[in-house]
N, C-alpha and C positions, 0 to 999 in steps of 0.2 A: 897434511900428513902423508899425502899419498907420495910427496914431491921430498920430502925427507925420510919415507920409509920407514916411518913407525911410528907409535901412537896409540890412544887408547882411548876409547868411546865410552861411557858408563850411561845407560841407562836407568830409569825406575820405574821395577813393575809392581809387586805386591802380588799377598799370598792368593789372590785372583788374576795370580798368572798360572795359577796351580790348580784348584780348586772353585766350582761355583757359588754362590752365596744366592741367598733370596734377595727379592728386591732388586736388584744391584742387575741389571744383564747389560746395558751401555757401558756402564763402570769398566764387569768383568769382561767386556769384548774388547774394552779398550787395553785390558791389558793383558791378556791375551793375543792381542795383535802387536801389542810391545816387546813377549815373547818368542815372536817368530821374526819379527826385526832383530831382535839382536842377532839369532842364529843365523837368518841368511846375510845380515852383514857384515856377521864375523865367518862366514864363509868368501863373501866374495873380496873382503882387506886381507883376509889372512896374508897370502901373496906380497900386498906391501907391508910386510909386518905392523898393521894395525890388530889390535885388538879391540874385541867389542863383545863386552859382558853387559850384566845388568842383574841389580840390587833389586829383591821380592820382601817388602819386607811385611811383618804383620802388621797387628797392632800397637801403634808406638804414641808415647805421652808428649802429643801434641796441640797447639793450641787448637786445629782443627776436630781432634780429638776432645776436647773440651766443650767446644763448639758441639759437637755429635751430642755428646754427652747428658748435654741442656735441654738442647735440643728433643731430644727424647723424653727424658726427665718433664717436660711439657706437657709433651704430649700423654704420655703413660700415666704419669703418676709415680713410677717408682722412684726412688730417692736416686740421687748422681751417684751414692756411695754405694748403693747396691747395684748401679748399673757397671760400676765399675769394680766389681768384685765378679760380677756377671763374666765380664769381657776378661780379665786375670782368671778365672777359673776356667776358661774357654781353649788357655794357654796350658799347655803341661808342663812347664815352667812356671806357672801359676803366677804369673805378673805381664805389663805387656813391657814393648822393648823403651828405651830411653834415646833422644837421639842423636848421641852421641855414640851409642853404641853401632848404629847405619851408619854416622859419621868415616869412624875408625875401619868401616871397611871398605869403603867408598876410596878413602885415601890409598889402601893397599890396593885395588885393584887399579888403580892409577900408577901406582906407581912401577918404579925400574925394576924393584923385587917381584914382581908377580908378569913374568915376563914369556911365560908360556900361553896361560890360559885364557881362550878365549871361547865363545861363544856359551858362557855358563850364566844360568839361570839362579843364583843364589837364593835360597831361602835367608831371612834372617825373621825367624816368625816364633821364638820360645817350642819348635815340634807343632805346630800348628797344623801343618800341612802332612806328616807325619803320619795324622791318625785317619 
């Protein structure tokens, strides 16, 4: 990239790049430190017109997400559908995201249209991070 002068890095951090959660403090260090990669290394490509963002997203219906879900549901006792009514009313959106929706923006920050910005931290989290 550096040797063709342009270019564009994507990242994934999640809304504990924003925000702390219990439980979770490796998780959200790690991405946390994914956060300050991006910014200093869309500071130091700027120069060779590299770009370098990164995608925070929230909760999104995946199979790891299912996996959580069961998970839990084990342990607790509450039903999967009320844990997942739990996690949609967590969102002021009031659902979590699908992922196709991270998809679809992953591809614009890639591409030739999105040819300014860089070092941005994008939430894609329903206002998660918001409140």
């Amino acid at each position: 990239m550096r040797k063709q002068e342009s270019g564009s890095i994507l990242l994934m951090g999640s809304d504990q790049s924003f925000v702390g959660k219990g439980s979770s403090a490796a998780y959200g260090m790690s991405k946390g430190a994914i956060a300050q990669l991006t910014k200093s290394t869309a500071i130091d490509y700027a120069p060779f017109n590299i770009r370098v963002n990164c995608i925070c997203p929230g909760t999104c219906e995946t199979g790891l997400l299912k996996k959580a879900v069961t998970g839990f549901n084990q342990l607790s006792g509450v039903s999967e559908s009320e844990i997942m009514d739990m996690l949609e009313g967590a969102q002021p959106i009031k659902r979590v995201s699908k992922p196709a929706e991270i998809a679809s923006l992953a591809c614009y920050l890639l591409s030739s249209e999105n040819s300014f910005m860089t070092g941005a931290l994008v939430p894609v989290d329903g206002g998660y991070t918001c409140q």
